[in-house]
C-alpha positions, 0 to 999 in steps of 0.5 A, spaced: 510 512 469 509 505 472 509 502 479 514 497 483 513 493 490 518 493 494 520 487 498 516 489 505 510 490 500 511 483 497 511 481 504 504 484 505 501 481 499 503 474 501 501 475 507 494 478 505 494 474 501 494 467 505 490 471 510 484 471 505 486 464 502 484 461 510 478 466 512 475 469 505 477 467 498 471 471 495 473 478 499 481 477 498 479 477 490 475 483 492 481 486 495 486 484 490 482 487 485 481 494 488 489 494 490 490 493 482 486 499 481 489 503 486 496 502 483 494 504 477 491 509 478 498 511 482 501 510 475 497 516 472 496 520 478 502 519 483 500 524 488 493 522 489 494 520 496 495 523 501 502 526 506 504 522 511 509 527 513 509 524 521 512 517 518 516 519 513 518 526 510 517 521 502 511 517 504 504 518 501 498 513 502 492 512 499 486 509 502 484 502 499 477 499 502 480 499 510 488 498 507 492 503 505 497 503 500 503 506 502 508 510 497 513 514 494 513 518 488 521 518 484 522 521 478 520 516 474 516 510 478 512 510 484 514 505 489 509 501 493 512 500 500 507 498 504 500 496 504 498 496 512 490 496 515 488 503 516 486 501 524 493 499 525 499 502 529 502 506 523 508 508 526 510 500 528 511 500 520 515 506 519 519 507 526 521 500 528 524 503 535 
């Protein structure tokens, strides 16, 4: 099984990404590294995180330092939709409305 970003994760690794680059080079390596982690591990054990049900019926998450990734499980790849803070509005991310 392999793993795929979609756009909004794209999105949320640029930002991160550049969050880090201004403030703290050193902890976003750290970060980055513990988000390769968690996505691989994903790829051999998709259904490691946890439900969301409350968000959406197909969405999982998996704690990541104070991130959460959030995915979907298909037959045959899981797709990474969201990486988000843990503290944060998650229904902002999912809801829009």
């Amino acid at each position: 099984m392999n793993f795929i970003l979609a756009p909004s994760a794209t999105r949320d690794l640029d930002q991160l990404s550049e969050y880090y680059f201004n403030t703290n080079v050193e902890a976003g390596e750290k970060l980055f590294t513990l988000l390769n982690q968690r996505f691989e591990q994903l790829t051999k054990f998709p259904h490691l995180g946890k439900p969301y049900p409350h968000l959406d019926p197909s969405i999982r998450g998996l704690i990541a330092g104070k991130h959460i990734i959030f995915y979907r499980v298909t037959q045959d790849q899981v797709e990474i939709v969201r990486i988000v803070q843990g503290q944060q509005d998650l229904n902002k991310f999912f809801n829009p409305n």
